[in-house]
C-alpha positions as CSV (number, residue, x, y, z in Angstrom):
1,X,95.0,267.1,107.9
2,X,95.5,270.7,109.2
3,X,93.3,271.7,111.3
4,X,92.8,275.4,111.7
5,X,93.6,276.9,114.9
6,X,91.2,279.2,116.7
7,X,92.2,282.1,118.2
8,X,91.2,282.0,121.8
9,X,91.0,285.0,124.3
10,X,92.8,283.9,127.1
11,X,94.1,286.8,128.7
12,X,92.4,289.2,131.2
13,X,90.1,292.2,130.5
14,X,91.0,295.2,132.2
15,X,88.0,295.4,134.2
16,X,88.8,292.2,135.5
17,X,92.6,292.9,136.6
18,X,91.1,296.5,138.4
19,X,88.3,294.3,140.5
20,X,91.1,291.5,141.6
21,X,93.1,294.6,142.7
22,X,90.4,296.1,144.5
23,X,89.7,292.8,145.8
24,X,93.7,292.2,147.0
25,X,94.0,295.6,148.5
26,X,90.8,294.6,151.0
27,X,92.3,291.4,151.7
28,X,95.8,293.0,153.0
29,X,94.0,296.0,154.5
30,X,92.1,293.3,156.6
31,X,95.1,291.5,157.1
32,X,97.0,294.3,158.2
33,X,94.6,295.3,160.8
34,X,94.1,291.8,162.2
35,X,98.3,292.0,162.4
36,X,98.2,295.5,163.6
37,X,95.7,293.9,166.8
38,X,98.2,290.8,167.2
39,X,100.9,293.0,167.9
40,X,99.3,294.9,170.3
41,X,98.1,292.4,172.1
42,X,101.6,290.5,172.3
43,X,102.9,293.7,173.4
44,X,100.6,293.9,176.1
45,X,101.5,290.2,176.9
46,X,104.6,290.7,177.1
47,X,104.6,294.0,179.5
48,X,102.3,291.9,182.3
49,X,104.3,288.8,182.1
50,X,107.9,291.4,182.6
51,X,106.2,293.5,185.2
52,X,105.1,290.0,187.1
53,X,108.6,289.0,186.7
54,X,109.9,291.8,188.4
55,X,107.4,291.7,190.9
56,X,108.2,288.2,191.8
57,X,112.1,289.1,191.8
58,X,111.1,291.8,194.8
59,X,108.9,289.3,196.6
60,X,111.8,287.1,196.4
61,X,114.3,289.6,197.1
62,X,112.1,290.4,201.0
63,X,112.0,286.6,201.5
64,X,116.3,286.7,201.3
65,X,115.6,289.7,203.6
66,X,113.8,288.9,206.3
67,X,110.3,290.1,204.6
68,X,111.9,293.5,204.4
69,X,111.8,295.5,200.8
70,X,114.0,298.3,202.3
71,X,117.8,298.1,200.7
72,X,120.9,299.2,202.7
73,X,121.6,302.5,203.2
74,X,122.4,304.0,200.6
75,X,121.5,301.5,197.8
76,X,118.8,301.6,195.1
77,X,116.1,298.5,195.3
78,X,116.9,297.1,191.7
79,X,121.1,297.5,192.5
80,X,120.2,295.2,195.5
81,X,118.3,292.5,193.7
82,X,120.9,292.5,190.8
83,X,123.4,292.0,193.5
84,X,121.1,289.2,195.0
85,X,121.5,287.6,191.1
86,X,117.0,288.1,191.3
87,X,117.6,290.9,188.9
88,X,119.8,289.7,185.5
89,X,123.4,290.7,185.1
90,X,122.9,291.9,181.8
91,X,120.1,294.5,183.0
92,X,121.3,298.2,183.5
93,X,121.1,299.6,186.4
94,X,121.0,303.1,187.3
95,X,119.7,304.3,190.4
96,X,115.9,303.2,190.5
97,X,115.7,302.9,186.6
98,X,116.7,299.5,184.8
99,X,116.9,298.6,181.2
100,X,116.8,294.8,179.8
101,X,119.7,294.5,177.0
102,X,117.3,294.1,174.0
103,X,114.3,296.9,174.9
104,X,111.5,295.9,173.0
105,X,107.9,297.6,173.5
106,X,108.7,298.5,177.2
107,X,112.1,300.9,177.0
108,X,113.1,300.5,180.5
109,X,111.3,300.2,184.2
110,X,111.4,301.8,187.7
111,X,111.5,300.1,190.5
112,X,111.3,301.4,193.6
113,X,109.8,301.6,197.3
114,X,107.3,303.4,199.3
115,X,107.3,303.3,203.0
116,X,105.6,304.6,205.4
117,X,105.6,303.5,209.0
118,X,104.6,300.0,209.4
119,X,103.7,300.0,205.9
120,X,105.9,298.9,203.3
121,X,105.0,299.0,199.8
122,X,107.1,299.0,196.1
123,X,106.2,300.2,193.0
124,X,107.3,299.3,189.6
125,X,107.1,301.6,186.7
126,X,106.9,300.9,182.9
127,X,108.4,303.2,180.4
128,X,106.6,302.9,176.9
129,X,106.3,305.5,174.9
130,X,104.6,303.6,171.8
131,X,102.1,303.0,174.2
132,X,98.4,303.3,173.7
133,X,95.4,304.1,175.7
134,X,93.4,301.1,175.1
135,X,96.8,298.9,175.8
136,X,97.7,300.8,179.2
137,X,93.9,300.2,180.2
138,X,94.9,296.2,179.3
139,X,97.7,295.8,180.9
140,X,96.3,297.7,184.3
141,X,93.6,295.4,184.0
142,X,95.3,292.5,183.6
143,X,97.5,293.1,186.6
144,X,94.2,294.7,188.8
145,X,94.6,291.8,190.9
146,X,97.9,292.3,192.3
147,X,97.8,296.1,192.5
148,X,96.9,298.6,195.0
149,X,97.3,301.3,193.2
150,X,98.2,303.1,189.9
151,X,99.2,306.3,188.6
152,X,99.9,307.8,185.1
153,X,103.3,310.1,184.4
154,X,103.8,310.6,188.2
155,X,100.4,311.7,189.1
156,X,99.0,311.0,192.5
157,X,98.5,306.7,193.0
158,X,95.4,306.2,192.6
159,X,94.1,303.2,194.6
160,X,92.5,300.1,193.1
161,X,90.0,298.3,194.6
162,X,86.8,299.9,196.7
163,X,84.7,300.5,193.8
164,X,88.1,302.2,191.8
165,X,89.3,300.6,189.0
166,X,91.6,300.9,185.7
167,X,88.9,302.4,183.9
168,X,87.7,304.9,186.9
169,X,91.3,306.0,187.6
170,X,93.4,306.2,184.2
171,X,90.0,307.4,181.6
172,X,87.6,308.4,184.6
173,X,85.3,305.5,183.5
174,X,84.9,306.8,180.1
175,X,85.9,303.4,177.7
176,X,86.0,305.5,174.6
177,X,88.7,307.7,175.8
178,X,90.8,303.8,176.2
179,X,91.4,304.1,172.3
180,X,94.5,303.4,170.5
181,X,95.8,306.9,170.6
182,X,99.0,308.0,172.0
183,X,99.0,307.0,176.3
184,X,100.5,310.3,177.7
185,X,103.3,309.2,180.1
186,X,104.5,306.5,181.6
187,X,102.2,303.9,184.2
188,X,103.4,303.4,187.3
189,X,102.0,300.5,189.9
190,X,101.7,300.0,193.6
191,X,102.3,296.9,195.1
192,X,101.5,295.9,199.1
């Protein structure tokens, strides 16, 4: 009637519980890089589609003005647009610089222009301290199209197109210096 009852071994050898660690802390390590490259990629995202914005809001803002970029007398280019509701109420304003409400990746942006006669150009810069070198090399890239020119912590602009790139004007061609260290300074782009 009674049967006797083995004793079974059903828990986990040591060896086993260090090699599932092991195997865990790959996993999340590979995890966290794959993470680690979605964030700075959205951030990247994120600071072309802002800087377009912004560059649509002055295109906009010479349109209301006759095809002029200058602003009266006076007045800073990004007061202007705010006052022509193309720049949000919500924005700070001071002088050239302007700061969204919630600063995320990019702290703040200058906006600005650059005439010279019969040529009128304006130039929007991104603060972003966090940034790297390999995500300043995107995002110049991604808007190489639209630019003339681009320069890095107030440096001479460096003009795109011609045979000069991104690459040839922020790294001097070199794509291993576009790594993700620290960017030194803040980008700064030239629109016609």
């Amino acid at each position: 009637m009674f049967r006797k009852l083995k004793k079974s071994s059903g828990g986990f050898t040591l060896m086993e519980i260090i090699v599932a660690m092991i195997v865990v802390g790959i996993l999340s390590a590979g995890g966290l890089m794959v993470y680690n490259g979605l964030i700075g990629s959205s951030n990247v995202t994120a600071a072309v589609q802002s800087i377009t914005k912004i560059e649509s809001a002055v295109n906009s803002y010479m349109q209301v003005n006759g095809g002029s970029v200058m602003p009266p007398p006076g007045v800073s280019l990004p007061y202007a647009m705010q006052e022509d509701n193309l720049l949000p109420a919500s924005w700070t304003v001071s002088g050239n610089n302007v700061t969204p409400p919630n600063p995320g990746f990019i702290e703040g942006y200058f906006i600005s222009t650059n005439s010279n006669p019969g040529q009128y150009r304006y130039i929007i810069g991104i603060n972003a301290p966090q940034m790297t070198n390999a995500q300043a090399l995107n995002i110049c890239n991604s808007l190489e199209n639209s630019i003339s020119g681009v320069s890095a912590s107030g440096n001479a602009v460096f003009n795109i197109g011609g045979g000069q790139t991104c690459l040839s004007d922020l790294f001097n061609g070199n794509a291993a210096g576009a790594d993700n260290s620290a960017f030194q300074g803040n980008l700064t782009f030239t629109f016609n």
